[in-house]
Backbone as numpy.savetxt, mean C-alpha at the origin, in Angstrom:
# Nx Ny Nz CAx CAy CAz Cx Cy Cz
30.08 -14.32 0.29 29.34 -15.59 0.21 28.14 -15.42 -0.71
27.92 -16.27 -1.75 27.03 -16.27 -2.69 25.60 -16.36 -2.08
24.06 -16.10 -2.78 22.97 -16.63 -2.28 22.64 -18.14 -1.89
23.46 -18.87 -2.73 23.29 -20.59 -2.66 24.49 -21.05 -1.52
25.24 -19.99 -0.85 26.14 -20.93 0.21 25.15 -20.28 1.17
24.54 -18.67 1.30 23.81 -18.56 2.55 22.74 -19.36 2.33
21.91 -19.97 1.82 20.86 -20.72 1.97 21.15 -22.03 2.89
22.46 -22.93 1.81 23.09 -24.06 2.32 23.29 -24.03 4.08
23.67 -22.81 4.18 24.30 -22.42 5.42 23.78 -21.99 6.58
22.26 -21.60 6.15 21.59 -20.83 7.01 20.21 -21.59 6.75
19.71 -22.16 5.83 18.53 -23.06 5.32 17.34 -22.37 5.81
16.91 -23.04 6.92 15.26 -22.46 6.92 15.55 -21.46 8.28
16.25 -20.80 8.41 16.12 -19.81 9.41 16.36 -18.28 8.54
17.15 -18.54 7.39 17.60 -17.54 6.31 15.80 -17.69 5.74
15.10 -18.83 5.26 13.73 -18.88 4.81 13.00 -17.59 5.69
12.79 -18.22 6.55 11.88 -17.33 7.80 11.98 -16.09 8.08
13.60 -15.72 8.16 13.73 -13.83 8.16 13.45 -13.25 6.99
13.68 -14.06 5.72 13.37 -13.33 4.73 12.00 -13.23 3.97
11.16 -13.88 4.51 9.79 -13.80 4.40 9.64 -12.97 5.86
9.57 -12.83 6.98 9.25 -12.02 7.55 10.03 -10.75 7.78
10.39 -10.56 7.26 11.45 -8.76 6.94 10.89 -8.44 5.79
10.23 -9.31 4.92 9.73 -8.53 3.98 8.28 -8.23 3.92
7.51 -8.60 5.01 6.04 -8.63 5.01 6.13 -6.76 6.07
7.83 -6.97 6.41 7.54 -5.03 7.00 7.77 -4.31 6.14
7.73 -4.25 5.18 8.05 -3.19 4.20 9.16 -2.84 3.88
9.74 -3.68 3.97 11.79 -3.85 3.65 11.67 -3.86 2.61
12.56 -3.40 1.29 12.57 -3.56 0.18 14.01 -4.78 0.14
13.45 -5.96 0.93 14.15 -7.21 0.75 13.38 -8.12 0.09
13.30 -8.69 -1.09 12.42 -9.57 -1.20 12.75 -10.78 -0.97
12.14 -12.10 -0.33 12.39 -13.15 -0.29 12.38 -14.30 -1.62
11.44 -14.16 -2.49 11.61 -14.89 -3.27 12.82 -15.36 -4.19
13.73 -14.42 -4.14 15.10 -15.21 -4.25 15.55 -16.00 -3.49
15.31 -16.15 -2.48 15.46 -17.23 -1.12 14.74 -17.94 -1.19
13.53 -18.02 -1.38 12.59 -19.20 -1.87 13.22 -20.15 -2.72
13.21 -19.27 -4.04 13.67 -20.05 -5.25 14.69 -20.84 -4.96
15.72 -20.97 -4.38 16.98 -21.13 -4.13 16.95 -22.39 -3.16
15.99 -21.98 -1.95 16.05 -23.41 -1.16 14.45 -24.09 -1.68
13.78 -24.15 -2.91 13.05 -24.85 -3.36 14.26 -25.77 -4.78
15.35 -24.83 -5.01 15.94 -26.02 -6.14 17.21 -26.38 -5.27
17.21 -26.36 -4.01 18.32 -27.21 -3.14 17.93 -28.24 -2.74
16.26 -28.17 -2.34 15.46 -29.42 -2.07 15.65 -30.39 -2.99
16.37 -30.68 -3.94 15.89 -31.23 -5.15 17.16 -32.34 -5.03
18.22 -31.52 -4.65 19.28 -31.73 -4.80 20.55 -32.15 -2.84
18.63 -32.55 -1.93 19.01 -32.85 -0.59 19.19 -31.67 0.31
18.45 -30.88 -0.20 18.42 -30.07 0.96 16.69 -30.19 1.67
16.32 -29.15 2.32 15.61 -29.01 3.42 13.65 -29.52 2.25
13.22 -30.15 2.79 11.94 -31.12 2.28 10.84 -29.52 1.96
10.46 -30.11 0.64 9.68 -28.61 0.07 8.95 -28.11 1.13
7.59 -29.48 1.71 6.58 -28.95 2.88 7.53 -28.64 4.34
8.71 -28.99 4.64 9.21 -27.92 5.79 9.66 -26.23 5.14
9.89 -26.03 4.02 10.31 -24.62 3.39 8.88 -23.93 3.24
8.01 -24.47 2.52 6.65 -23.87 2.86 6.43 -23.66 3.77
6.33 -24.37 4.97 5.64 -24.46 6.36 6.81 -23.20 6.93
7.59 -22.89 6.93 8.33 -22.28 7.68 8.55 -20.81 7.06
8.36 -20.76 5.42 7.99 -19.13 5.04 7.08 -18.75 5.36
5.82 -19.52 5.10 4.12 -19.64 5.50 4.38 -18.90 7.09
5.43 -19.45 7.72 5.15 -19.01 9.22 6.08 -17.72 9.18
7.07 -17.26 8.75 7.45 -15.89 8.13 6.77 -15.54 8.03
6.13 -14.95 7.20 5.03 -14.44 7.02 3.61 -13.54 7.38
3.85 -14.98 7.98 2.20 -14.59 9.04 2.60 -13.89 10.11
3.61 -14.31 10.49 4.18 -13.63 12.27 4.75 -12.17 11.86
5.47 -11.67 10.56 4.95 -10.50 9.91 4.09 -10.31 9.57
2.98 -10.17 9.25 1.67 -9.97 8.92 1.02 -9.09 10.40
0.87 -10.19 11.05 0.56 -10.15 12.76 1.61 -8.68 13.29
2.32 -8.72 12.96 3.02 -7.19 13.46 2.99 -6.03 13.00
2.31 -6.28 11.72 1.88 -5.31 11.22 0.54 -5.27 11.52
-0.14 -6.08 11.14 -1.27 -5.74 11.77 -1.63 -5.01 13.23
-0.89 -5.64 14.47 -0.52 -4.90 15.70 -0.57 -3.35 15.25
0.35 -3.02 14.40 0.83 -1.55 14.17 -0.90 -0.61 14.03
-1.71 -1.33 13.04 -2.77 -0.94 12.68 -3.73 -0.61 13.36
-3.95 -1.51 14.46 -4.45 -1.71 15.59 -4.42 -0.61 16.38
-2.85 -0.98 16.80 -2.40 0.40 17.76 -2.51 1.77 17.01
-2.10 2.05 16.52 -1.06 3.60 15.83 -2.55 4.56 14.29
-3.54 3.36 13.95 -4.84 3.22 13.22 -4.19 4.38 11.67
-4.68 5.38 11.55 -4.55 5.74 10.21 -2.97 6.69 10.05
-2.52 6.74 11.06 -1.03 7.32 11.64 0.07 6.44 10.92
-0.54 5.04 10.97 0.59 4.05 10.44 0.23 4.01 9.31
-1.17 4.65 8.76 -1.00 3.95 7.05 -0.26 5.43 6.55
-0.25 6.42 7.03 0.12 7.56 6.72 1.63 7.79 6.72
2.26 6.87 7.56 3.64 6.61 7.61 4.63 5.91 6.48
3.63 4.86 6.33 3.47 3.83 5.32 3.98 4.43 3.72
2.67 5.35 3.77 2.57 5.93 2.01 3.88 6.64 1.70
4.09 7.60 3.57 4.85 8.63 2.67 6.41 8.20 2.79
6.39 6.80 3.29 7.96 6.68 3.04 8.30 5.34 1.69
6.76 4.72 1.68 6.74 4.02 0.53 7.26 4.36 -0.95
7.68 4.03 -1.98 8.44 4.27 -3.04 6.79 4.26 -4.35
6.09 3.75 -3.59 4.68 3.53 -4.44 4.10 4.84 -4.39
3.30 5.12 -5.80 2.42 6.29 -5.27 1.63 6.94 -4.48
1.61 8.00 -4.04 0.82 7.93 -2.73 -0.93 8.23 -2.80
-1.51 7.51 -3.80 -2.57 7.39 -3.60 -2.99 5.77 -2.88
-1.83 5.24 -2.70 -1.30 3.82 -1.80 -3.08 3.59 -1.31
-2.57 4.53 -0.29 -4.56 4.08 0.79 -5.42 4.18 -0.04
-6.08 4.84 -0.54 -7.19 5.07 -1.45 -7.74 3.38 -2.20
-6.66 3.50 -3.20 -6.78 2.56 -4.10 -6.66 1.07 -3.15
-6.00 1.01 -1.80 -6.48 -0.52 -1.27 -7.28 -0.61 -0.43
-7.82 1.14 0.29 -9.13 0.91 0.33 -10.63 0.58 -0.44
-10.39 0.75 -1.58 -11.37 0.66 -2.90 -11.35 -1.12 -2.46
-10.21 -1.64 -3.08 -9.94 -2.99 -3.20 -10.53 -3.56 -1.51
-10.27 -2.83 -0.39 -10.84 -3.83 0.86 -11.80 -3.73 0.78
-12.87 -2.68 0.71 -14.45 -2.48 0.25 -15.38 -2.94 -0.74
-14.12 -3.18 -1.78 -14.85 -4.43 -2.78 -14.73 -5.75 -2.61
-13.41 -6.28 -1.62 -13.76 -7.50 -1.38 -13.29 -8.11 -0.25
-13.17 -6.87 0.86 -13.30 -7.74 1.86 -12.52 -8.06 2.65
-12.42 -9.06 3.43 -10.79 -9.44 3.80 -10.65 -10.72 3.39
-11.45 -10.89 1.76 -11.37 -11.90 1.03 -9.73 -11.10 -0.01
-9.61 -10.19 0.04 -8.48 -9.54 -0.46 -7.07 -10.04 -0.26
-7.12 -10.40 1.06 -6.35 -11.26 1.67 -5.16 -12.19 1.39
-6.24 -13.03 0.36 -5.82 -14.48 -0.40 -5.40 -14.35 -1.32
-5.35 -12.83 -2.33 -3.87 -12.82 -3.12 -3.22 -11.34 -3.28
-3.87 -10.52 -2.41 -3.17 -8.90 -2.04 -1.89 -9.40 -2.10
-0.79 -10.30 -1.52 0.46 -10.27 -1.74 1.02 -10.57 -3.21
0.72 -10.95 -4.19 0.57 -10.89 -5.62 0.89 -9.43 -6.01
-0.02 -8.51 -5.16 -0.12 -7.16 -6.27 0.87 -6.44 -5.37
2.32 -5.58 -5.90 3.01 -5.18 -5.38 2.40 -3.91 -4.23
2.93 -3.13 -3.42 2.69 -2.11 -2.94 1.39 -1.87 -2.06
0.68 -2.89 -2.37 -0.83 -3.02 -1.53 -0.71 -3.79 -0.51
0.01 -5.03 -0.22 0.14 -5.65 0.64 -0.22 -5.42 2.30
1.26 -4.32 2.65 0.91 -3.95 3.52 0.16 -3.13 4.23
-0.28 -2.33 3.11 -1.50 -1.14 3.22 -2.59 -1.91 3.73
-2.48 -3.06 3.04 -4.15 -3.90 3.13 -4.19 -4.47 4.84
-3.11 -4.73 5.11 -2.82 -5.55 6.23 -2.99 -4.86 7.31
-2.28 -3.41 7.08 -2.53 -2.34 8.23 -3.86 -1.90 8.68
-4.90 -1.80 7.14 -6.09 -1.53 7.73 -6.53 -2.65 8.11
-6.49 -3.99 7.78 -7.17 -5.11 8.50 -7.19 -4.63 10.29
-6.03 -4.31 10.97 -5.65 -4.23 12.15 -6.52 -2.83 12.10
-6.09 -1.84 11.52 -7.09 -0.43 11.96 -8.80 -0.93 11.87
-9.19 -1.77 11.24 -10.51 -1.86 11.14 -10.83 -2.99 12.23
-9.87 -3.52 12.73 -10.30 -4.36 13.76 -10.97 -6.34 13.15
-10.83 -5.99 12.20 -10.58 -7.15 11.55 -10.59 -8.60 12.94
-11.51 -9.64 13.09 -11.81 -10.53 13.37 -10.01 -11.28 13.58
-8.91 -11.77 14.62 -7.71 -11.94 14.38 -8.03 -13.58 13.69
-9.17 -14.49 14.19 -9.20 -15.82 13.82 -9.21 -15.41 12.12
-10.33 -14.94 11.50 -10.59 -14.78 10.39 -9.13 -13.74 9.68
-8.48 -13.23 10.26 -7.39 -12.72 9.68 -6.42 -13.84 9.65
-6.30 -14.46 10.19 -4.81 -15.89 10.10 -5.44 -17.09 9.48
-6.79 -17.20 9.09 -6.81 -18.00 8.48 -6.81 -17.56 6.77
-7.53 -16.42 6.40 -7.18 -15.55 5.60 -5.91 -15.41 5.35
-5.11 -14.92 5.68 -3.72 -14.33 5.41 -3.12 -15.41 5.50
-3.41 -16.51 6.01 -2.34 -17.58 6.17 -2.56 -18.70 4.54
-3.77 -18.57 4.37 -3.99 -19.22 2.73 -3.41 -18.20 1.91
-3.37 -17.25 2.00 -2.47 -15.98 0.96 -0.85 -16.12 1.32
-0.85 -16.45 2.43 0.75 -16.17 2.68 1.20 -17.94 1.65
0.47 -19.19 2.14 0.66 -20.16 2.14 0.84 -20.25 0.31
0.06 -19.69 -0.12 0.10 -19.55 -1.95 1.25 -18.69 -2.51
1.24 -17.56 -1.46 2.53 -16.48 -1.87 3.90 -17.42 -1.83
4.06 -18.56 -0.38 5.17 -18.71 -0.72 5.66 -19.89 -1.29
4.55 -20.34 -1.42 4.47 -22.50 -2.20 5.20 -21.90 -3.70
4.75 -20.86 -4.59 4.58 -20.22 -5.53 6.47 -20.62 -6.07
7.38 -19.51 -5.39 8.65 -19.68 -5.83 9.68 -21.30 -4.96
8.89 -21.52 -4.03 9.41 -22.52 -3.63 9.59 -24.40 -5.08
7.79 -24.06 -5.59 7.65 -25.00 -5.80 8.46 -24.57 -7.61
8.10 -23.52 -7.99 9.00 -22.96 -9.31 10.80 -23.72 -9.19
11.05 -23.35 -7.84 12.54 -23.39 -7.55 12.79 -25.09 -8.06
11.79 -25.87 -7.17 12.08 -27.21 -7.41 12.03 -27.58 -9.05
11.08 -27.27 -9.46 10.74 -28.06 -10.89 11.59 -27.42 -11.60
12.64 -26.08 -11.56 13.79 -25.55 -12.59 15.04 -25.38 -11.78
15.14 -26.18 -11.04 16.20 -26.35 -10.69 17.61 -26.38 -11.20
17.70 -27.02 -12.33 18.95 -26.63 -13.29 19.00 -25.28 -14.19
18.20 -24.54 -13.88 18.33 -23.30 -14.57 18.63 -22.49 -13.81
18.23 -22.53 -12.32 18.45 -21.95 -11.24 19.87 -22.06 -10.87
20.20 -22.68 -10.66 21.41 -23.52 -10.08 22.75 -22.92 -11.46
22.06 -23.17 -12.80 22.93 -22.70 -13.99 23.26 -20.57 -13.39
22.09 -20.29 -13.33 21.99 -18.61 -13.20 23.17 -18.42 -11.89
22.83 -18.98 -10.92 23.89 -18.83 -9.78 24.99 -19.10 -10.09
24.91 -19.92 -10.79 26.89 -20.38 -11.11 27.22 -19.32 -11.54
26.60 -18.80 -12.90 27.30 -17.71 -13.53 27.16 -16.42 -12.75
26.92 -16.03 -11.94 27.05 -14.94 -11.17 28.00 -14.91 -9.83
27.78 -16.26 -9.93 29.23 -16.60 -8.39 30.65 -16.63 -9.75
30.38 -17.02 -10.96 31.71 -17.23 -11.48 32.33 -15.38 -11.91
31.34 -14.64 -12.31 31.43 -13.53 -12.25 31.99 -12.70 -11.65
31.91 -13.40 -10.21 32.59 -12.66 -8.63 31.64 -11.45 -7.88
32.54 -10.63 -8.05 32.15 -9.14 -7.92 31.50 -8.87 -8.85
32.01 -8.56 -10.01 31.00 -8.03 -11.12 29.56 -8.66 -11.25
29.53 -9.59 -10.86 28.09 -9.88 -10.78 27.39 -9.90 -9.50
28.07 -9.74 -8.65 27.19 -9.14 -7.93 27.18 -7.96 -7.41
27.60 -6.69 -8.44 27.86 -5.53 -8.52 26.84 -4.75 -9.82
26.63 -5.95 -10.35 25.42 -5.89 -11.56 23.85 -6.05 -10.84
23.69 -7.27 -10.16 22.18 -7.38 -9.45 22.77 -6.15 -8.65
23.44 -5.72 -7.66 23.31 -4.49 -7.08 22.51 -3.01 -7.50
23.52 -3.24 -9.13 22.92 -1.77 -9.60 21.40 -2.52 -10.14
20.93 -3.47 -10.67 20.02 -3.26 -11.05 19.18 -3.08 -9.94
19.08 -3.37 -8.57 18.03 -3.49 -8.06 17.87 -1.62 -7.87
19.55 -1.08 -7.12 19.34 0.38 -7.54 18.66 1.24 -8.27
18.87 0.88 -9.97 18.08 1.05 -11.00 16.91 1.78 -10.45
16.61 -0.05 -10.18 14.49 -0.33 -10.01 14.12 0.86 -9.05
15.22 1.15 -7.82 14.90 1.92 -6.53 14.74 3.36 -7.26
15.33 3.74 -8.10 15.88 5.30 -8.40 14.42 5.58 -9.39
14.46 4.48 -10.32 13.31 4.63 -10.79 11.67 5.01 -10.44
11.78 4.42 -8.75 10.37 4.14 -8.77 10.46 5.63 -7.69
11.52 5.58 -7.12 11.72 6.88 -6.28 11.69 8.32 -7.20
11.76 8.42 -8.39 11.70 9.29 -9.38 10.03 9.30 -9.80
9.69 8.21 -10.12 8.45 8.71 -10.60 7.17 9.08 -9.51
7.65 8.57 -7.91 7.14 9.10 -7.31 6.69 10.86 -7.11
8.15 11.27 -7.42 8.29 12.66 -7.10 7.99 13.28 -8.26
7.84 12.89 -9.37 7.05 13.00 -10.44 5.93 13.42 -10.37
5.25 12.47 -9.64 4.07 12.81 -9.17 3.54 13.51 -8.65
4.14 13.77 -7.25 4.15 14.57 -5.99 3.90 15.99 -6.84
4.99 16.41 -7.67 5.29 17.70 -8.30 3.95 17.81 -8.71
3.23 16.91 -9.73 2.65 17.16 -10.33 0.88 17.75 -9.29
1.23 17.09 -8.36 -0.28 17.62 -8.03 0.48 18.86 -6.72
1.10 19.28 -6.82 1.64 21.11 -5.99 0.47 22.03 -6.63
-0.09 22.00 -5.72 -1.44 23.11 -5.71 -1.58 24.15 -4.85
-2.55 25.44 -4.22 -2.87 25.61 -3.84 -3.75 24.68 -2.54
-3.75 24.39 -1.48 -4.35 24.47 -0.82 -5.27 25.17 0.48
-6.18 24.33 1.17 -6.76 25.11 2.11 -6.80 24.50 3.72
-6.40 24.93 4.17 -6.50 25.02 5.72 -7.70 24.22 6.31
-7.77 23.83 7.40 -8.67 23.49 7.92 -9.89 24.77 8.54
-8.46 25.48 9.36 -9.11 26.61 10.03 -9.81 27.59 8.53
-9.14 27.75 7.66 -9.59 28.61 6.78 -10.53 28.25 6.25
-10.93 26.56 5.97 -12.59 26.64 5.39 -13.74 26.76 6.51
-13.39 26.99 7.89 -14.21 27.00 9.14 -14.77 28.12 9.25
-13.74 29.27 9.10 -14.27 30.21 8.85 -14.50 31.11 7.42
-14.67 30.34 6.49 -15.28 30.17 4.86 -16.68 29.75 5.57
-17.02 28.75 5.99 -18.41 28.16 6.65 -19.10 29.33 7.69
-18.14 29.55 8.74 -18.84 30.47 9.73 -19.33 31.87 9.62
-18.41 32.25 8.11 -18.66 33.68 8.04 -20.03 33.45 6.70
-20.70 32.65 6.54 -22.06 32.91 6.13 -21.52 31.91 4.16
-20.26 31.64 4.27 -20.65 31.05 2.61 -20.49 29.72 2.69
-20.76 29.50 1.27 -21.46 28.28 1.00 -20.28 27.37 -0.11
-18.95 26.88 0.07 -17.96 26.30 -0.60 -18.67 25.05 -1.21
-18.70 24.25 -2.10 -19.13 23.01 -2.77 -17.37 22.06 -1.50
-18.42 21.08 -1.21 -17.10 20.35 -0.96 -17.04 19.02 -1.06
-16.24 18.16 -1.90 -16.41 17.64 -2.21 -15.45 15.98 -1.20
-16.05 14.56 -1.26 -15.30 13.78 -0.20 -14.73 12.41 -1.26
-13.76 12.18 -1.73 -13.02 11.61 -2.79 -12.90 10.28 -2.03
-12.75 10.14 -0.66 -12.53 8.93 -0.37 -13.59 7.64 -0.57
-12.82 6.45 -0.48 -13.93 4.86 -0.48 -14.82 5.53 0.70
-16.43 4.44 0.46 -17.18 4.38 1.27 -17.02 3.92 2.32
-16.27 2.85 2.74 -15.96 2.14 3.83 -14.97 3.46 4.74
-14.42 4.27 3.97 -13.50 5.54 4.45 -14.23 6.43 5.21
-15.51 6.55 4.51 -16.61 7.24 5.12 -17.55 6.93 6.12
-17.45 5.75 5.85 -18.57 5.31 7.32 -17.57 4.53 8.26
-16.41 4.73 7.97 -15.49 4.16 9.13 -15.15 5.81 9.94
-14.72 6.81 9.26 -14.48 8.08 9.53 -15.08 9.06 10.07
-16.45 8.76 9.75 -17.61 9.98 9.33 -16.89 11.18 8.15
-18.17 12.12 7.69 -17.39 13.30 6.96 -17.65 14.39 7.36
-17.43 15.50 6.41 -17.69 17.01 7.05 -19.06 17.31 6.77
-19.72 17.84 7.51 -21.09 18.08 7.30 -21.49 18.79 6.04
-22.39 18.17 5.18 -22.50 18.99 3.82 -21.64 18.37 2.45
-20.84 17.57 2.84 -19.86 17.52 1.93 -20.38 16.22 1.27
-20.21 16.10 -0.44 -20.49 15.50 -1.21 -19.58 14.52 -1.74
-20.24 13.15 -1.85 -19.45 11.49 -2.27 -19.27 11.91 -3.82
-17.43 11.29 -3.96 -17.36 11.40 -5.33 -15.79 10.71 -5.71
-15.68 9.93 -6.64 -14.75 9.21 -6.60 -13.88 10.60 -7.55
-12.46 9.76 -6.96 -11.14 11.47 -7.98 -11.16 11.22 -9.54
-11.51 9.99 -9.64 -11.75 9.71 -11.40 -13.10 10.68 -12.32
-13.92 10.51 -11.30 -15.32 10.76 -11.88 -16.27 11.84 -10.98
-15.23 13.03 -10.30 -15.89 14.12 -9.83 -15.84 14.57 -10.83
-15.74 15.47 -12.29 -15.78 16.20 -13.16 -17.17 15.92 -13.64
-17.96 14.21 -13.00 -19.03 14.42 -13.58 -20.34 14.93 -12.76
-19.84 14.31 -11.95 -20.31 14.68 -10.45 -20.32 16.64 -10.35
-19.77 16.86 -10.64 -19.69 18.53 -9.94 -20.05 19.23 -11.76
-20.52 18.37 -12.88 -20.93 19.39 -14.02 -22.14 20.35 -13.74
-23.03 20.13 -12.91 -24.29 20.77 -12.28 -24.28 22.17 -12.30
-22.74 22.38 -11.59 -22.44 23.51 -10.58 -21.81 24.53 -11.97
-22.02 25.55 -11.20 -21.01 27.00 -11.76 -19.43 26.79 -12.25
-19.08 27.28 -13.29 -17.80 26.77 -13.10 -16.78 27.85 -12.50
-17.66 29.08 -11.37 -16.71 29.88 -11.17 -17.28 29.83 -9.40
-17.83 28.18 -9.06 -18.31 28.14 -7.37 -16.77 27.70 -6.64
-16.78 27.90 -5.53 -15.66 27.64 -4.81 -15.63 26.20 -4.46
-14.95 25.47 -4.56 -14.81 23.92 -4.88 -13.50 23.71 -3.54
-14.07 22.78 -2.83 -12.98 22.43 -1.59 -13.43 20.79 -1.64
-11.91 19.82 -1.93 -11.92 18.87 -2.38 -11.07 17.59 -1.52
-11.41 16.53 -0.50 -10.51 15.83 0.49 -10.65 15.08 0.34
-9.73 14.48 1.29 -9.74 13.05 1.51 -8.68 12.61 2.70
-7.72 11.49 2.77 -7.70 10.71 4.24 -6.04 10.61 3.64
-5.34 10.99 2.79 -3.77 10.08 2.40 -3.10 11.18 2.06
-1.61 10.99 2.69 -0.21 11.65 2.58 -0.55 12.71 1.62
-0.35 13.77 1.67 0.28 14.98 0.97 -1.54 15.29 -0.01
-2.70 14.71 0.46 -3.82 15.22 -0.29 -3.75 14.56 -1.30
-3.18 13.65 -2.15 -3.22 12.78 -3.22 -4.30 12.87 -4.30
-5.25 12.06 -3.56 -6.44 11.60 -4.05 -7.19 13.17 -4.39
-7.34 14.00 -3.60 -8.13 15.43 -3.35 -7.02 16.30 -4.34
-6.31 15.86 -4.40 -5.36 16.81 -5.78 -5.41 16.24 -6.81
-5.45 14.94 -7.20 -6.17 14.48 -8.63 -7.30 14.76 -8.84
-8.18 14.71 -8.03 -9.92 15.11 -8.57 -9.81 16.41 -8.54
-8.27 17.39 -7.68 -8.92 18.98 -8.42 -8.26 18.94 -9.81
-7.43 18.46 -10.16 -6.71 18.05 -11.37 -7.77 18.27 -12.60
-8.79 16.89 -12.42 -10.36 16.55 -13.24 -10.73 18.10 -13.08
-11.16 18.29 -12.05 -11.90 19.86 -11.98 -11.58 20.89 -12.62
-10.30 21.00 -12.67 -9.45 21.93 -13.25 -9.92 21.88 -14.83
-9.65 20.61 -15.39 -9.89 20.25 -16.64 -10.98 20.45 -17.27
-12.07 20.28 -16.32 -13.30 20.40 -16.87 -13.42 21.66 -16.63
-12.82 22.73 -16.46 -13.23 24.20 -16.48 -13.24 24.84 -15.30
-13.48 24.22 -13.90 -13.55 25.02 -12.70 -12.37 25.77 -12.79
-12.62 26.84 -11.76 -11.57 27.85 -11.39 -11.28 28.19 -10.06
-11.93 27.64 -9.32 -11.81 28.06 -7.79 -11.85 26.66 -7.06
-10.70 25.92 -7.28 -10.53 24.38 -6.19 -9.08 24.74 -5.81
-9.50 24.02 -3.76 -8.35 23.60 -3.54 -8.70 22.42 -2.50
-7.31 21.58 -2.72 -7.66 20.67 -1.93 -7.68 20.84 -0.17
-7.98 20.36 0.69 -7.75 20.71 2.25 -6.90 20.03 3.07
-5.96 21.01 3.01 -4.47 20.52 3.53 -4.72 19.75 5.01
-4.19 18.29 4.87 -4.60 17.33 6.27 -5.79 16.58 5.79
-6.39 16.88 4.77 -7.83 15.86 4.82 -8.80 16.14 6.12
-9.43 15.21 6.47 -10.28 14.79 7.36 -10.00 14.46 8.55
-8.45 14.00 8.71 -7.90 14.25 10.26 -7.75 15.33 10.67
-6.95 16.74 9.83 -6.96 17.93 10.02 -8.17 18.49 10.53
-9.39 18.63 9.57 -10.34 18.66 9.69 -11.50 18.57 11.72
-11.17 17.25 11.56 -11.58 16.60 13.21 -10.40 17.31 13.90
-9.45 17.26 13.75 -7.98 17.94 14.99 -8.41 19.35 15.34
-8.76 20.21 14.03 -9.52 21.69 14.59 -10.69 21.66 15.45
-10.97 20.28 15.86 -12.07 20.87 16.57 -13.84 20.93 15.90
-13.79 20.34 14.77 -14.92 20.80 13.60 -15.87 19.65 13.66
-16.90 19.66 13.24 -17.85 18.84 13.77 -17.72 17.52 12.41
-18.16 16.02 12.62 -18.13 15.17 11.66 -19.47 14.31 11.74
-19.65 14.32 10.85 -21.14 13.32 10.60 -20.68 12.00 10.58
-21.69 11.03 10.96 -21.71 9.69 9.96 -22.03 9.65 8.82
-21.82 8.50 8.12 -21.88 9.16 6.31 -22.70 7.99 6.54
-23.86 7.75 5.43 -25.49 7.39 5.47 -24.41 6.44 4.52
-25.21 5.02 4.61 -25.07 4.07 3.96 -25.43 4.10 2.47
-24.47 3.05 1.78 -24.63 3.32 0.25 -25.42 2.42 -0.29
């Protein structure tokens, strides 16, 4: 059965799962379902403001379960998140930057920017996020996310409607073609992940091993890569110095380039704390590693954490 007989067939209940299966991190997207029952409307099917109103409510009621997750399960679920996500895993970092710069005004078009979405959503719930001010928030973002292909669908409706024909006339082969391409996209993005990954395989350090680096009388530079909001939501390690992974090389020019450099942060596999030893590296240091676990590791040994002083 083609996309335009399950729509016909299934109308706004096919709308609703497929906006909310995709607000969990399904690599289903709905906006082909949008599009589809926004140029059926055109042509007597289901009234644009009931297809809005009813992705809009997709949506949100995903949103809300993820958020739950955040709530409950707090930096466990964003950690789950990254490392099974196909996105890079500096995932947290970079939408913590973005919630700290704006907020849970982020909200109102985070679903726009691929791969942040749900990151953003999870910490809304880990940060405890206000739930009134989250649904009215997320519900003007969801409400724009899904007016967007609905209302596209209506006004090109004969182009829409043209594209489906030729892929239902196709048969199999065409829909053995969108298959592989979406494959493609998957293999692709699953490749350059591990691309990545490879690329920052370092040396690291222990929790227990910089404890007793500290206890036995020395003095490691250590450096804390995460957002501020990371820090005064977290606390840090006592001693340890604010520095974004872009712009520690400028941050740490002061120092020796032969001091012992211990470099963290809060996301899957050390990410963020393996790009800024990356910078370090570059700029000449010789003695960085990042600290295997971050800052949960860190607190799990047992080790003492500050509040981090306002910026």
């Amino acid at each position: 059965m083609d996309l335009t007989s399950l729509v016909q067939h299934y109308g706004l209940v096919l709308v609703f799962a497929s906006a909310f299966i995709e607000q969990l991190g399904l690599p289903i997207p709905s906006y082909p379902v949008l599009l589809v029952a926004g140029a059926l409307s055109y042509v007597g099917g289901e009234s644009l403001v009931l297809i809005v109103a009813i992705g809009t409510l997709g949506v949100v009621m995903g949103d809300l379960l993820v958020y739950a997750a955040g709530a409950r399960f707090g930096r466990r679920a964003l950690s789950v998140v990254c490392k099974l996500s196909l996105a890079r895993d500096d995932c947290v970092r970079r939408t913590e930057d973005r919630f700290a710069r704006f907020g849970p005004w982020a909200l109102l078009f985070v679903k726009f920017l691929p791969g942040f979405a749900l990151v953003l959503i999870l910490l809304s719930g880990f940060t405890r996020l206000a739930i009134p001010l989250f649904l009215l928030l997320d519900g003007i973002g969801a409400l724009a996310y899904v007016a967007l292909p609905v209302i596209l669908g209506a006004i090109f409706h004969d182009a829409i409607d043209s594209a489906l024909t030729a892929v239902t006339r196709w048969g199999e082969l065409g829909t053995a073609l969108v298959v592989a391409v979406l494959l493609l996209y998957m293999i692709y993005r699953l490749v350059d992940r591990q691309l990545f990954i490879r690329q920052l395989r370092m040396a690291r350090i222990s929790a227990s091993e910089l404890a007793s680096l500290i206890d036995g009388g020395q003095s490691p530079i250590i450096f804390d890569v995460r957002s501020a909001e990371a820090r005064q939501r977290e606390g840090i390690i006592p001693g340890s110095i604010s520095a974004r992974a872009d712009q520690i090389s400028l941050v740490a020019s002061r120092y020796a380039r032969d001091v012992e450099i211990i470099v963290y942060c809060s996301c899957p596999n050390e990410a963020s704390a393996a790009v800024a030893a990356r910078h370090l590296k570059r700029a000449g240091f010789k003695h960085i590693r990042p600290l295997l676990g971050g800052i949960e590791a860190w607190a799990g040994a047992g080790r003492p954490i500050e509040l981090a002083a306002l910026p």
